[in-house]
C-alpha positions in Angstrom: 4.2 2.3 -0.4 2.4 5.3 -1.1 -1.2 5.9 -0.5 -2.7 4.6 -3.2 -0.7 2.0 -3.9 -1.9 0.4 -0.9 -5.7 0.8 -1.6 -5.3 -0.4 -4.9 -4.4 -3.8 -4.0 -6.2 -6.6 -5.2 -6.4 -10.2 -3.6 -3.7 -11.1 -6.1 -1.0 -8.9 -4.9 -0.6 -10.8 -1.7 1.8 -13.2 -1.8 1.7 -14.3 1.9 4.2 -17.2 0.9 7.1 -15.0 -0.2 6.0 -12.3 1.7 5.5 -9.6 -1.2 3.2 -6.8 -2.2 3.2 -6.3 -6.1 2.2 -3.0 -6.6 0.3 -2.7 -10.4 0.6 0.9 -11.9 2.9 2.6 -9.2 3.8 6.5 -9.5 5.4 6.2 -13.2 2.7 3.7 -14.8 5.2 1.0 -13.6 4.8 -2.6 -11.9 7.0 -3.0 -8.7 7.3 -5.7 -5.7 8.1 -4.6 -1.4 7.7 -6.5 1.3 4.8 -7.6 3.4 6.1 -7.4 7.1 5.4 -11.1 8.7 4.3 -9.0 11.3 1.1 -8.0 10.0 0.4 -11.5 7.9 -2.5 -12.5 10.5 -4.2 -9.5 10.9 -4.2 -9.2 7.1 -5.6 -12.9 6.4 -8.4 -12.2 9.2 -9.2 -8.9 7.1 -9.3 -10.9 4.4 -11.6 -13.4 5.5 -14.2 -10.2 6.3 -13.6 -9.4 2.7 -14.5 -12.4 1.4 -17.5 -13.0 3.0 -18.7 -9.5 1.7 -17.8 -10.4 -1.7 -19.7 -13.8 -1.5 -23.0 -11.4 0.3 -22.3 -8.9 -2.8 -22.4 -12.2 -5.6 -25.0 -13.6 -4.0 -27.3 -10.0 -4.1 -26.4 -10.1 -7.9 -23.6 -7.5 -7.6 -19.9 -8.5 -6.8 -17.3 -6.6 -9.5 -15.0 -4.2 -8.7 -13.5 -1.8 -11.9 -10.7 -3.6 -14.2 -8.2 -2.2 -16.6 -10.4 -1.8 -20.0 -8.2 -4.2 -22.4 -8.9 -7.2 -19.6 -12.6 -6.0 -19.1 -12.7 -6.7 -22.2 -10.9 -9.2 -22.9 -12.4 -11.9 -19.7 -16.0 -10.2 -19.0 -16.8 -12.1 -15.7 -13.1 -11.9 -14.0 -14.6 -8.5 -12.6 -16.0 -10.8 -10.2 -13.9 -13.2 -9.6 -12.4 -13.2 -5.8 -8.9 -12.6 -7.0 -9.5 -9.6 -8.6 -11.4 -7.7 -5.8 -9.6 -4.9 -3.4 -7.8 -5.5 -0.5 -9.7 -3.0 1.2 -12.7 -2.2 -0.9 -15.2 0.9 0.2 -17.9 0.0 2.5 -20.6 1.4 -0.4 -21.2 -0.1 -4.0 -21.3 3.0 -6.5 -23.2 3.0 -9.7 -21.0 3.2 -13.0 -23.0 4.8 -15.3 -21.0 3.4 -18.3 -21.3 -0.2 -17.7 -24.8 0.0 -16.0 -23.7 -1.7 -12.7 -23.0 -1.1 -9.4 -19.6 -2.0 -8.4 -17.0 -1.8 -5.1 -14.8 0.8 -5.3 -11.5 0.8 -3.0 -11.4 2.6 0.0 -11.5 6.1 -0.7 -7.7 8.2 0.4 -9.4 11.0 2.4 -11.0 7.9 4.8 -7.3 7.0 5.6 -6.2 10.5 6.0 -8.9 11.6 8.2 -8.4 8.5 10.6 -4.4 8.9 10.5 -5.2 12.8 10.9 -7.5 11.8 14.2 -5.1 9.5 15.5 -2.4 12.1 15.5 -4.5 14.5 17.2 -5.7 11.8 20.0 -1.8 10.9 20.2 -0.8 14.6 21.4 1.9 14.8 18.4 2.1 18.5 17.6 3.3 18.3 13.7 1.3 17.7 10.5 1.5 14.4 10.0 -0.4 12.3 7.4 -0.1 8.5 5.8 3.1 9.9 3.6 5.0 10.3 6.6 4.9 6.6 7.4 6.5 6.1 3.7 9.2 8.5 4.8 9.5 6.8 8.3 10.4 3.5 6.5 13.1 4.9 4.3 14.5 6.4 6.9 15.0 3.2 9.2 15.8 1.1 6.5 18.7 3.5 5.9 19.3 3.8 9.8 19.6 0.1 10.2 22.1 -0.4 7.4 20.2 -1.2 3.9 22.2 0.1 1.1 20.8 2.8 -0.8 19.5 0.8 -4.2 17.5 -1.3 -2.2 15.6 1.5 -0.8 15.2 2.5 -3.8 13.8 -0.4 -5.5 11.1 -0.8 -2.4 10.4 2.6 -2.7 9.6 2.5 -6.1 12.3 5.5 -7.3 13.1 5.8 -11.2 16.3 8.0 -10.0 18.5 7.2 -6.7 18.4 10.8 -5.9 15.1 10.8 -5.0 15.9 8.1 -2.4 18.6 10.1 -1.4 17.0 13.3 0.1 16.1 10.2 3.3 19.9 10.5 3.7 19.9 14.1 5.4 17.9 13.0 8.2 20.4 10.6 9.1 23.3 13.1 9.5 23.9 13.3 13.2 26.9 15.0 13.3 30.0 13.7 15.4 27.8 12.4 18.0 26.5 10.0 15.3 29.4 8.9 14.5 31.5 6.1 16.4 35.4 6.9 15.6 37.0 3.5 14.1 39.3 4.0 17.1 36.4 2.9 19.4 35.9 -0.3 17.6 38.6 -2.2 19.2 
């Protein structure tokens, strides 16, 4: 997922059961679902359980909403605080909105996550620029290395047009090294 796609998840978009990320307002204005690797499931439920108790020390100092889309602002007044609604990984600040007259939790901002991926590239010795797109590309590429047809990277991806997904295609051309002769299959 891209970026901001992952900061912008709220409490909702987890499905732990399936194991699905539903990804509101992608790149295109458009709802889309990708996976939640089982690897990661704990780490994100003990986040979670940080997150929660915040929320409950935000409601209880008479604070607790995070932004919603205008039409259900208006539309259910209180579900700005409501747990379900809140960010997956929500700013360590409250910020005052002007406009409503209220301080609410923002999401993480992007530039945290680039500085600490930037930082742990630099402590890693890796001598390319590197940032948290790369990781999205990294994924394409080893679905695609380890078999996945084409349309289903696109669909996790989040691509209108396939040959978007298809520019992950020239890193997997390895020449005749690569490739095993059907000769050498028996």
């Amino acid at each position: 997922m891209r970026l901001l796609d992952g900061l912008r998840l709220r409490v909702q978009d987890v499905d732990f059961e399936s194991g699905e990320l539903l990804i509101r307002h992608g790149k295109g204005g458009r709802d889309r679902r990708t996976m939640l690797p089982k690897s990661l499931v704990p780490q994100l439920q003990d986040h979670l359980v940080h997150v929660r108790q915040q929320h409950i020390n935000d409601l209880a100092g008479g604070y607790g909403s995070v932004y919603l889309p205008s039409a259900l602002e208006r539309k259910y007044p209180n579900a700005n605080r409501q747990w379900h609604w809140q960010f997956v990984f929500p700013s360590a600040r409250r910020s005052y909105v002007e406009s409503c007259d209220e301080w609410r939790r923002h999401h993480l901002h992007e530039s945290a996550i680039q500085k600490a991926v930037k930082l742990a590239v630099r402590k890693s010795g890796i001598n390319k620029k590197i940032g948290p797109h790369t990781f999205r590309h990294c994924f394409a590429t080893h679905l695609l290395e380890d078999g996945y047809d084409i349309r289903t990277v696109q669909e996790l991806l989040g691509h209108k047009d396939v040959r978007t997904t298809m520019i992950y295609t020239h890193v997997l051309n390895k020449g005749g090294k690569g490739v095993r002769s059907p000769l050498d299959n028996k």
